[in-house]
C-alpha positions as MATLAB code, in Angstrom:
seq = 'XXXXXXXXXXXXXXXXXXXXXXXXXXXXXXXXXXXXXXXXXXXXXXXXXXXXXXXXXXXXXXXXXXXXXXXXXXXXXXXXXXXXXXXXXXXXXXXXXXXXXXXXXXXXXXXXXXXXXX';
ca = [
     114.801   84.534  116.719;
     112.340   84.330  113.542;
     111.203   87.472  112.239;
     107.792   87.421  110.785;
     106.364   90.334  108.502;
     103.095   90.552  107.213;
     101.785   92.820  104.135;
      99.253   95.501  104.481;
      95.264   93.805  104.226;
      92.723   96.753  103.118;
      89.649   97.376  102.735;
      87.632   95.149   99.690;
      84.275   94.649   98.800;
      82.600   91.275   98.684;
      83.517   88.551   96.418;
      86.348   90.970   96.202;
      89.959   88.550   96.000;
      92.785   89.801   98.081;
      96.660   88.040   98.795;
      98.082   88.357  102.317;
     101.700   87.746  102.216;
     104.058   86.745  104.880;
     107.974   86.895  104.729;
     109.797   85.098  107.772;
     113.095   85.481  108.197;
     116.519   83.035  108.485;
     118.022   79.749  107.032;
     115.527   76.739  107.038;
     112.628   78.430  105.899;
     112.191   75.406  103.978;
     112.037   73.638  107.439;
     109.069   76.197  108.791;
     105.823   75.317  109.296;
     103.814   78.280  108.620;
     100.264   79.096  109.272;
      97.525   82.334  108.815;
      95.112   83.131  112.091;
      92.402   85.442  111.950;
      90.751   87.314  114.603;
      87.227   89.126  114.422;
      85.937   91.685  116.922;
      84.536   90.105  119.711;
      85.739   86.532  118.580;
      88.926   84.240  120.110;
      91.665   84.121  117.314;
      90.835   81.117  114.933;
      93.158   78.804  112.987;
      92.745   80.076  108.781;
      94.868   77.653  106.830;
      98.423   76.142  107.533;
     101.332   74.638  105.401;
     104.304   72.160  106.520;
     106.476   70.340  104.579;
     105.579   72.774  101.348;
     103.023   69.686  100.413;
     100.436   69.450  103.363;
      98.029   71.830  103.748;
      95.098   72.453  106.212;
      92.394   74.791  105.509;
      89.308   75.415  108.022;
      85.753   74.778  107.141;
      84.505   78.274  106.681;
      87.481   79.365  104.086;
      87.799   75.849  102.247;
      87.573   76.234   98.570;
      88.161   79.891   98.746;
      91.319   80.613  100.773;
      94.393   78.880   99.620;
      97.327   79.131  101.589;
     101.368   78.553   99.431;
     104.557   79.479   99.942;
     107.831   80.198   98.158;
     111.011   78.835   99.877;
     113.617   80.866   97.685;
     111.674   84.130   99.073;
     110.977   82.967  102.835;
     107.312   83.711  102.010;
     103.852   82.444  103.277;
     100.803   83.526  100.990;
      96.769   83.425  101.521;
      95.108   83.805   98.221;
      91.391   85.043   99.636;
      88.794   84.641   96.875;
      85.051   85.410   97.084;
      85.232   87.431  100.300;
      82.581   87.515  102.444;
      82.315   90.643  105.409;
      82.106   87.741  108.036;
      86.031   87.679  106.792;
      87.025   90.786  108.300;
      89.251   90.206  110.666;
      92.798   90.820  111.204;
      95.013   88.096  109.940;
      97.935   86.656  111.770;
     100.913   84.672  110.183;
     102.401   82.539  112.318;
     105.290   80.242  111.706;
     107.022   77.138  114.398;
     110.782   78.166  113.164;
     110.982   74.753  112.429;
     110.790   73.196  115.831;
     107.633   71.212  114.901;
     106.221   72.645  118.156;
     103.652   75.462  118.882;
     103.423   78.766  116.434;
     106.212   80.993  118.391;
     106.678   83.655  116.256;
     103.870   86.040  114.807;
     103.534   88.619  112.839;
     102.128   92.559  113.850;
      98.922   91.025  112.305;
      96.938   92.996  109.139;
      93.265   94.494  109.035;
      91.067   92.500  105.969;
      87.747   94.204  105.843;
      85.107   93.087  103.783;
      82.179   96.198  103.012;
      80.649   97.273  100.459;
];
């Protein structure tokens, strides 16, 4: 069983920059893929960014080229680096990671609030 903890989001104002982290817990880390979901009020829960193989990355339309999603093997920890936020980014953000299986995202974090306001 992979634990997956996220840090606290907040409250920032736009083209504020916030970092989500994301520690998940045993072994292979290095073997996890590891991905950040987001879900808005009154929205179905959308794929952010992902990261496999420490090297390929996938980041959606609406965050590319101001999300940036990393990790840090030695710590067992996923980041999302969230620059120039915009308050059609609140949401609360999901981490999600495969434990290695190269299957579906089974484990998930408690999820964090991001809201963007000024």
């Amino acid at each position: 069983q992979v634990q997956v903890v996220e840090t606290v989001g907040g409250l920032v104002q736009p083209a504020a920059s916030l970092r989500l982290s994301c520690v998940a817990s045993g072994p292979s880390f290095g073997t996890y893929a590891m991905a950040w979901f987001r879900q808005a009020p009154g929205k179905e829960r959308e794929i952010v960014a992902t990261n496999w193989g420490g090297v390929t990355t996938y980041h959606a339309d609406s965050v590319k080229g101001r999300f940036t999603i990393s990790r840090d093997d030695v710590k067992n920890t996923a980041y999302l680096q969230m620059n120039s936020l915009k308050p059609e980014d609140t949401a609360v953000y999901y981490c999600a990671t495969d434990g290695g299986s190269g299957e579906d995202y089974e484990y998930w974090g408690q999820g964090t609030q991001v809201t963007v306001s000024s």
